[in-house]
C-alpha positions in Angstrom: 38.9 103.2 -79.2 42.1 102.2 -77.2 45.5 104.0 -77.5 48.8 102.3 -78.7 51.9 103.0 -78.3 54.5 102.5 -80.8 56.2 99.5 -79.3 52.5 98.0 -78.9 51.8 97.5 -82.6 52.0 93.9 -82.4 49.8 94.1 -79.6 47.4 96.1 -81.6 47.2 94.1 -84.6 46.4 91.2 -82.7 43.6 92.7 -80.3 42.1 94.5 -83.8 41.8 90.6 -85.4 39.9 89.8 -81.8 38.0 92.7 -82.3 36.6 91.8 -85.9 36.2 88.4 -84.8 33.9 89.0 -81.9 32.1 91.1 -83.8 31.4 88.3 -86.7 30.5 86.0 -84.1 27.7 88.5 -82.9 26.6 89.1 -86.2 26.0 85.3 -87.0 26.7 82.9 -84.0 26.4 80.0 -86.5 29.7 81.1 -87.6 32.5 78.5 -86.4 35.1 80.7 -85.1 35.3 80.3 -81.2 38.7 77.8 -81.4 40.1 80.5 -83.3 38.6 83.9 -81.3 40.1 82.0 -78.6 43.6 81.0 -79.7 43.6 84.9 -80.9 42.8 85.5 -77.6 45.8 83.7 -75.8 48.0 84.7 -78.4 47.2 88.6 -78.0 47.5 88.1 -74.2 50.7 86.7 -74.4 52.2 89.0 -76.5 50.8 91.7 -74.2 52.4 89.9 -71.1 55.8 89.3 -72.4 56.3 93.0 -74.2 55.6 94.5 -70.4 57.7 91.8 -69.2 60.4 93.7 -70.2 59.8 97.1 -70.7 62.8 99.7 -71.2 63.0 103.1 -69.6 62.0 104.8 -72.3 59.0 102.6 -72.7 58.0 103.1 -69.2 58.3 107.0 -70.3 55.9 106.3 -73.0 53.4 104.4 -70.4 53.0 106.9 -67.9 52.4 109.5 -70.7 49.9 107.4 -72.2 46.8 110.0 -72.7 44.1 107.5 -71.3 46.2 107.0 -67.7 43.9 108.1 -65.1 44.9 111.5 -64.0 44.1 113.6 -60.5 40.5 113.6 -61.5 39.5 109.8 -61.6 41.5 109.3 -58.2 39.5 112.1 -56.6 36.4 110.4 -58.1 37.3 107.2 -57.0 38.5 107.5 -53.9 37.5 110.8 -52.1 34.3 111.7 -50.9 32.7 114.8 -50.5 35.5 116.8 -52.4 35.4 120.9 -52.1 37.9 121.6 -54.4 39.5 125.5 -53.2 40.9 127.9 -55.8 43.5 130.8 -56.1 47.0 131.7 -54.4 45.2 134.9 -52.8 48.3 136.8 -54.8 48.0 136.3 -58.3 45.5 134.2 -59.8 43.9 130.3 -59.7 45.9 128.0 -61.9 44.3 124.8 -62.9 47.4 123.1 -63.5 47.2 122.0 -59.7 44.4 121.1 -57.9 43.4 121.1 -54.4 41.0 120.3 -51.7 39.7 118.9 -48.8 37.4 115.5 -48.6 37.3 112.4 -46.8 39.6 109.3 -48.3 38.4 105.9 -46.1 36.3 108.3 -43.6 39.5 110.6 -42.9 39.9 114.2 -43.4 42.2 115.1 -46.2 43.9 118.2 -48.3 44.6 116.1 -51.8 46.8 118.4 -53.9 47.4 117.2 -57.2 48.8 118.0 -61.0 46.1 117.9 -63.5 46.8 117.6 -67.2 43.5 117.0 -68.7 41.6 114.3 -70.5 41.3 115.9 -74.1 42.5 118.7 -76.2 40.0 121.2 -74.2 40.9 119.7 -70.7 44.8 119.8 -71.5 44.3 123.1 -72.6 42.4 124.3 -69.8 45.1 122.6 -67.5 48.1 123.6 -69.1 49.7 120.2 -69.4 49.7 119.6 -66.1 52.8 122.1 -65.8 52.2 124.6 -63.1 52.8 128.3 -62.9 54.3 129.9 -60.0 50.1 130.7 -58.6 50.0 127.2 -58.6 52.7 126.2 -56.0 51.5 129.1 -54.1 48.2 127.8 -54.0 49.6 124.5 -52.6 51.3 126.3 -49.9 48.2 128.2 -48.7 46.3 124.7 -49.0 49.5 122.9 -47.2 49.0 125.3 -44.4 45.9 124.7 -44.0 45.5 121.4 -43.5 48.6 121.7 -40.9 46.2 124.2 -38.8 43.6 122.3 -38.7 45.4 118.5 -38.7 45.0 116.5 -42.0 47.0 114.6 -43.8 48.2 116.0 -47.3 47.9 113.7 -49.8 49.6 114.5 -52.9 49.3 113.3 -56.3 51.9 114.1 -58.8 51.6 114.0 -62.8 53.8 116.4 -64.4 56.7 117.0 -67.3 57.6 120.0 -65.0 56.8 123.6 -63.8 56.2 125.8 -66.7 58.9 127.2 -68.2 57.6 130.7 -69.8 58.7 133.6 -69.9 55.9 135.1 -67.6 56.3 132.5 -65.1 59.6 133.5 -64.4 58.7 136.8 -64.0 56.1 135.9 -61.2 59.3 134.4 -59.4 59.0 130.0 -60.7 61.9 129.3 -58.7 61.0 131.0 -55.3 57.4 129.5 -55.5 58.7 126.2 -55.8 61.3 126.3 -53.1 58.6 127.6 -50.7 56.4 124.9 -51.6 59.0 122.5 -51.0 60.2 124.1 -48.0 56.8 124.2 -46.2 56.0 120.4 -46.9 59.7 120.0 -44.8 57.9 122.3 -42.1 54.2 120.5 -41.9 53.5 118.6 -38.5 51.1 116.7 -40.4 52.0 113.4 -42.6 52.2 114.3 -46.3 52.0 110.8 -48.4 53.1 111.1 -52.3 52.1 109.1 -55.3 53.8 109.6 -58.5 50.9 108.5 -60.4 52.5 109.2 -64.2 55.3 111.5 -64.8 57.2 112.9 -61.7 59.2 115.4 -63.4 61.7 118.1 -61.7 61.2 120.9 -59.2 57.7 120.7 -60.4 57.1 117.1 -59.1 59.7 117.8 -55.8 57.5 120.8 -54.9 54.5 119.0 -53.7 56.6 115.3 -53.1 58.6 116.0 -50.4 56.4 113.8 -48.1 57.1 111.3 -45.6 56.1 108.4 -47.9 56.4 108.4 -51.4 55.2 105.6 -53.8 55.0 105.1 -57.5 52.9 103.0 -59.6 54.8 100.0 -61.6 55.1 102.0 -65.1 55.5 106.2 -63.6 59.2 107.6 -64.0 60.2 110.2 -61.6 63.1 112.4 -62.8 65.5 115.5 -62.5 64.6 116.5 -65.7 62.5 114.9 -68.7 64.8 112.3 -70.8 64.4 115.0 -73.6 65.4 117.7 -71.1 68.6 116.0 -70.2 69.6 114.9 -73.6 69.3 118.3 -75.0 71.7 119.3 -71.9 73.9 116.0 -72.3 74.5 116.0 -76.0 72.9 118.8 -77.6 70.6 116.5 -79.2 67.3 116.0 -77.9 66.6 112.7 -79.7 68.6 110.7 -77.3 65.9 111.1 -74.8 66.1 107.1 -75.0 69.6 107.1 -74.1 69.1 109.4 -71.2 65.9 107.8 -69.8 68.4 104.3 -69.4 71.2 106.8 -67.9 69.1 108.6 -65.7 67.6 105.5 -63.4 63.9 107.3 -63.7 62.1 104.2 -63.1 59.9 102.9 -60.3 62.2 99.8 -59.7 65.6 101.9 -59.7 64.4 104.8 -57.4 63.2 102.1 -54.9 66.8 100.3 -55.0 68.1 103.6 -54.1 65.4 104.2 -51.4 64.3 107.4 -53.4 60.8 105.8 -52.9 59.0 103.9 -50.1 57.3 101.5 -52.5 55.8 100.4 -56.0 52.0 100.0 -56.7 51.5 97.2 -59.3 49.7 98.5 -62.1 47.7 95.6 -64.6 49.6 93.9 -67.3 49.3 96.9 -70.5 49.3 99.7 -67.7 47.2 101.5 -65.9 44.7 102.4 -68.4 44.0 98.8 -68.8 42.5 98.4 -65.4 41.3 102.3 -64.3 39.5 101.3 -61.4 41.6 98.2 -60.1 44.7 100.6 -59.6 42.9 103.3 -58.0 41.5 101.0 -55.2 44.8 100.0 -54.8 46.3 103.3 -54.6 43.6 104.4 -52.0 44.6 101.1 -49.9 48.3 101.7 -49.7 47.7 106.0 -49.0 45.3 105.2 -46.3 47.8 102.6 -44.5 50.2 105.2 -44.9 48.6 108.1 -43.2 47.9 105.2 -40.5 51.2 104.7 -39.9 51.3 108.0 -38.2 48.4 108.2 -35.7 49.3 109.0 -32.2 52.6 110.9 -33.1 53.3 114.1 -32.4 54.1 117.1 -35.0 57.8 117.0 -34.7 58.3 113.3 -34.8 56.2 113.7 -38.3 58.7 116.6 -39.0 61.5 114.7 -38.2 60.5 111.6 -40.0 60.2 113.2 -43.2 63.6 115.2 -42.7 65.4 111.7 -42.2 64.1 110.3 -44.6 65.6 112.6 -47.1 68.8 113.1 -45.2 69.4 109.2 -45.6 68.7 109.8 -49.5 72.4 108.9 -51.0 73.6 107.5 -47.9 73.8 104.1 -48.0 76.2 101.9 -49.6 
């Protein structure tokens, strides 16, 4: 049974009446009702097309939280073949909140790192929301570092409200771990592509984005802090997230006006859990082309690629 969010209640009530119509007409096809299944039909689809016509921030916050977006898992099953996932920090412990491995994406060698925040109460349990522990950027590194010794690309996928913010995470040194990770994307000679595939949120997201190219699909936010994050800071009041998601320019279409992003992957009209497969094949198109756009240069022109690209951040205009 789909998922709806709250602005999609019209949406809802429509595709339910659809529902219990198609399912008359199965029971007894004598039954008059395909004028009417099919005006139903239009109706819901227009309703569907105009509401994410003109979707606010803080919807788009909603969308790319949705629970039945594809997460790290159904890209990796999708697109990359042969996958040997590789575990632990070799300091600590493994943390399940990132994962990581080598397999082939289009026939070429990868390391795809990526948040993982579970399907269901088990999965987001096991995965902690998505929100890595200090073992987890660690782990990155070691992976990170790996595929620069032996020359693949880093693909990363990032889905995350941000690092985790207990108290024993600090203690194992959050902040260090994820300015190392950050700092040894800035140092890999290979190309590191980026795809902010639902939320994109802080140092958490920054640790494993600092790529050369970094896209976003249509409905993702990426952001300094989660909307109610920086309303708690703003006005003491976390129930203006919805004013701070507007304020904060966290969508897909501002962060590519302000060249925070290389580009946007459409994602089907209702999001990407409308159309699971469709926008992984089209996330797979645009990494590979991507990863292309590098062959035949050397390590420092990658290096020095990725280091302009953020140095031109805030620049323009």
């Amino acid at each position: 049974m789909r998922t709806y969010l709250d602005f999609e209640k019209p949406i809802a009530e429509l595709e339910s009446k659809v529902a219990e119509l198609k399912a008359l007409v199965a029971d007894d096809e004598s039954v008059p009702m395909t004028e009417e299944l099919a005006r139903l039909e239009s109706k819901a689809h227009k309703a569907l097309v105009e509401t994410y016509a003109e979707l606010t921030p803080w919807q788009k916050t909603q969308v790319a939280r949705h629970p039945e977006r594809p997460h790290f898992k159904h890209y990796i099953e999708g697109l990359v073949a042969d996958f040997t996932p590789l575990a632990g920090d070799r300091y600590f412990a493994e943390d399940e909140a990132i994962i990581g491995g080598i397999g082939r994406l289009s026939g070429l060698s990868v390391m795809v790192i990526g948040h993982e925040k579970g399907s269901d109460t088990e999965g987001r349990l096991k995965h902690n929301f998505g929100m890595a522990r200090p073992e987890g950027y660690r782990k990155a590194v070691r992976l990170m570092e790996m595929a620069d010794r032996f020359s693949m690309p880093v693909v990363s996928l990032v889905d995350t409200a941000g690092a985790y913010p207990g108290i024993g995470a600090e203690e194992r040194g959050q902040a260090e771990a994820i300015a190392r990770c950050t700092d040894c994307c800035l140092r890999l000679g290979v190309p590191i592509v980026s795809l902010i595939v639902g939320e994109g949120g802080s140092g958490g997201a920054v640790a494993i984005a600092t790529a050369n190219r970094i896209y976003m699909l249509e409905h993702s936010i990426y952001t300094v802090a989660s909307p109610e994050a920086a309303a708690s800071i703003l006005w003491r009041d976390s129930a203006r997230a919805q004013d701070a998601a507007t304020n904060m320019k966290i969508t897909a279409q501002d962060l590519l006006r302000f060249g925070i992003v290389d580009g946007i992957i459409p994602e089907p009209v209702g999001g990407a859990h409308r159309d699971t497969e469709g926008v992984i094949k089209a996330a797979g198109d645009v990494i590979v082309k991507a990863i292309t756009e590098f062959d035949g240069r050397s390590a420092d022109e990658i290096r020095k690629d990725r280091r302009e690209k953020f140095l031109a951040m805030g620049r323009a205009g």
